[in-house]
C-alpha positions, 0 to 999 in steps of 0.5 A, a space after each residue: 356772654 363769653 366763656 372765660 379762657 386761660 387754664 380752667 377752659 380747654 376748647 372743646 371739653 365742657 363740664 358736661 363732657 367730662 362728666 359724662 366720660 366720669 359716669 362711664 368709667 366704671 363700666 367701662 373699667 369693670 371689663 377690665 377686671 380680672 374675671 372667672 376665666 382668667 385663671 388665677 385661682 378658684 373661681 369665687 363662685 364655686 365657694 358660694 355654690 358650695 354653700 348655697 348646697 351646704 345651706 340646703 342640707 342643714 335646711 333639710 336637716 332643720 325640717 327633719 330634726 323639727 317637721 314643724 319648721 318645714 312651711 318655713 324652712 322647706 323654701 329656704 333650702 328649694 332656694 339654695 338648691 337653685 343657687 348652687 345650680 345656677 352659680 354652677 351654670 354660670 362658672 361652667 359657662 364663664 370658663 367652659 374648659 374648666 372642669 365641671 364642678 363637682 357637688 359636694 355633699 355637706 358632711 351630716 349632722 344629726 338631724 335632732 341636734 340642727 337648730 332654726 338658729 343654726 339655719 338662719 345663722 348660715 344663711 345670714 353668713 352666705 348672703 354677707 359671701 355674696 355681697 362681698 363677691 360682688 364687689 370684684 365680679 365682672 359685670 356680668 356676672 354681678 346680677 346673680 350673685 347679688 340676687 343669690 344675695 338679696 335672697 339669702 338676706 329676705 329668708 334671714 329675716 323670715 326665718 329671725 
């Protein structure tokens, strides 16, 4: 059987060719994607470090405020405490001329007026952050921040 010619054939290009040029497209546009070391304003994963820091210390706030949440609060806030070092490793290492980042501290609130439901609504709010940095980070950088992610959103649900 013969392939059909005219102009829905192109000698040397095939169905199966075109879509496997199609599947690798978005890596191979996701490297062209303005990344962290670009230049162009903050880096977004400062804001998400800042609020892995902000999430543990209303975490420990929870626990001093209520002892009794502690088994399950405790975890939630060693967890946040290793994202924002690890988005703070990883800004450091995608722009090394960059200045360090700076760990801010959470402004305080009394322990006795935080809430489970204060806890668990920030964390709620930083996994949705992460899953929208997602969607504009280079590749490279995208399992991080979707595990920071898929962490916060398996700790809302603990704590819900």
């Amino acid at each position: 059987m013969r392939a059909p010619s005219g102009p829905a054939s192109v000698p040397g290009i095939s169905r199966r060719r075109v879509l496997a040029g199609l599947l690798l497209l978005p890596p191979a546009l996701a490297g062209c994607s303005i990344g962290a070391g670009a230049g162009d304003g903050p880096d977004p994963l400062i804001a998400l470090a800042e609020a892995a820091r902000s999430d543990a210390a209303l975490a420990a706030a929870a626990v001093a405020a209520s002892p009794a949440l502690a088994d399950r609060v405790r975890p939630l806030a060693d967890a946040r405490t290793a994202h924002a070092v690890a988005l703070e490793a990883e800004v450091a290492r995608a722009d090394p001329d960059r200045a360090p980042v700076q760990p801010t501290t959470p402004p305080a609130r009394p322990a006795s007026t935080v809430t489970l439901a204060q806890v668990r609504a920030a964390t709620v709010a930083s996994g949705q952050a992460a899953a929208g940095a997602v969607l504009t980070l280079p590749v490279d950088r995208v399992g991080l921040v979707a595990s920071v992610a898929a962490c916060c959103a398996a700790y809302a649900e603990v704590l819900g």
